[in-house]
C-alpha positions as CSV (number, residue, x, y, z in Angstrom):
1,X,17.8,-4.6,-3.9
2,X,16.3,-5.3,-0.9
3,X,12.6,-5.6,-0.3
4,X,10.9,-2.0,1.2
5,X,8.6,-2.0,4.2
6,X,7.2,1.2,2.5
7,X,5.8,-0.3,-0.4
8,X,2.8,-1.5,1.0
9,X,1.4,2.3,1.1
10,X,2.4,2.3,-2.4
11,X,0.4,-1.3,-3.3
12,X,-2.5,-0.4,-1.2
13,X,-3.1,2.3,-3.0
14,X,-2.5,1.2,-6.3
15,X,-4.8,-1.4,-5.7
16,X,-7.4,0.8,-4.4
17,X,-7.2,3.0,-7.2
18,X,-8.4,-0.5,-9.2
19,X,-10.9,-1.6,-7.0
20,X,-13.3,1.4,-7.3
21,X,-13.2,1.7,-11.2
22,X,-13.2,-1.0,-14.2
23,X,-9.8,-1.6,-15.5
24,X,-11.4,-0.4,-18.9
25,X,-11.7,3.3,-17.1
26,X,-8.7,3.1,-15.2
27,X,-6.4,6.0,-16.0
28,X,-3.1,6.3,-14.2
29,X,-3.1,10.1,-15.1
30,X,0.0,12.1,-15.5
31,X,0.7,12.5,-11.4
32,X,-0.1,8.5,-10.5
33,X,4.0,7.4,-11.4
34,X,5.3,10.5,-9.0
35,X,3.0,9.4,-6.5
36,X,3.8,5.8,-6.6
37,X,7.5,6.5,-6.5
38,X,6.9,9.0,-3.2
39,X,5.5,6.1,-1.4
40,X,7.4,3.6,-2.5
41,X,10.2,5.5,-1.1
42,X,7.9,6.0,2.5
43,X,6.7,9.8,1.8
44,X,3.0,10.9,1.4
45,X,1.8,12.6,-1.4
46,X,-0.2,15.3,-0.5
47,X,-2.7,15.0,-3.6
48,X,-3.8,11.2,-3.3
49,X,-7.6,11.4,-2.6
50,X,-9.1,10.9,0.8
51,X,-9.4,7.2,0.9
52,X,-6.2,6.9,-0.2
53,X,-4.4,8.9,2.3
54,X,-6.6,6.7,4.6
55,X,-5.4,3.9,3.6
56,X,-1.4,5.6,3.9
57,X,-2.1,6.3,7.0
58,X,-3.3,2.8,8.4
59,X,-0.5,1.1,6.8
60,X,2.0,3.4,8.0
61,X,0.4,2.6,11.1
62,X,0.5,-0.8,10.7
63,X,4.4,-1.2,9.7
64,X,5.6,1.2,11.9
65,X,6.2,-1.2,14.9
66,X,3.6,1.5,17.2
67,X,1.5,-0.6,18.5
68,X,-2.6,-0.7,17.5
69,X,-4.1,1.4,15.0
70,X,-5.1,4.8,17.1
71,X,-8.6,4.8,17.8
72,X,-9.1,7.9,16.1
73,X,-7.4,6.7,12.3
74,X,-9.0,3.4,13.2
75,X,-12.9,5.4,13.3
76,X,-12.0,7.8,10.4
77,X,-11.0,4.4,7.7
78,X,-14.1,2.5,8.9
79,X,-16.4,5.5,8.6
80,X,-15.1,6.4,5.0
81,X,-13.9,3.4,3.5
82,X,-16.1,0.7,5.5
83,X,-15.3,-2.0,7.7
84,X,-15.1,-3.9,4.2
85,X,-12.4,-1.3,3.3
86,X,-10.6,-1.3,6.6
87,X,-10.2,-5.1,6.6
88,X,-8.6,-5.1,2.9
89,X,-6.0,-3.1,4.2
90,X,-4.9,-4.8,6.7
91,X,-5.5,-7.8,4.4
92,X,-2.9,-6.6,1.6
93,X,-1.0,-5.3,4.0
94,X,-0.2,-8.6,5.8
95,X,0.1,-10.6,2.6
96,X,2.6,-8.2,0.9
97,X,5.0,-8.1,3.8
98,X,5.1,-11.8,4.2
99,X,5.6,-11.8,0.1
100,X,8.5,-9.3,1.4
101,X,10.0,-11.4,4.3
102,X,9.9,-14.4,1.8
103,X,11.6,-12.2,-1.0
104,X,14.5,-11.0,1.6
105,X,14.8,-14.5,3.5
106,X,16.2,-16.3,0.3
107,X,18.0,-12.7,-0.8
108,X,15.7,-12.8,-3.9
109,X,16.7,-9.4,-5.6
110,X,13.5,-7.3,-7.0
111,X,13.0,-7.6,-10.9
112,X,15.3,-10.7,-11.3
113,X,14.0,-11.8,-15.0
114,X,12.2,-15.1,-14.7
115,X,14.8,-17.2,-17.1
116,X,17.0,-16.6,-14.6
117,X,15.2,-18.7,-11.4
């Protein structure tokens, strides 16, 4: 299996979802494994919370080869999530597609057991 460009959406907001609560009070909740899958697989969920969809929408942004953030996406993220927020983003973004490039580069297939390396 080859290494997605449209799991990043699905990390950033995974990771997001950690961020703004303890892990002791994190609950997944019945809808978070649907989610994950839809945009894992590049779609966006509808129900995620603002700041989530945000954060879709500047990586999708980002990966999508257009060119700078638009101004206006760019404006909305930093005025909800922060210039803090914004930077994270583009933070995990950049670290988890060079994890990616690495992964595909030496045909590393996803879930190999560690034994096995």
């Amino acid at each position: 299996m080859t290494f997605s460009l449209a799991c990043p959406c699905a990390c950033l907001v995974h990771n997001q979802r950690r961020t703004r609560r303890s892990v002791d009070t994190l609950s997944a909740g019945p809808d978070r494994p649907r989610q994950i899958g839809a945009l894992s697989a590049g779609a966006r969920p509808a129900d995620l919370s603002e700041d989530e969809l945000l954060a879709f929408d500047v990586t999708k942004a980002l990966v999508g080869g257009a060119g700078p953030v638009p101004g206006p996406l760019y404006d909305a993220a930093v005025a909800k999530l922060g210039q803090e927020g914004f930077d994270a983003i583009i933070f995990i973004t950049i670290h988890y597609l060079a994890l990616g490039v690495m992964l595909n580069a030496y045909d590393v297939p996803v879930g190999r057991p560690v034994s096995q390396l």
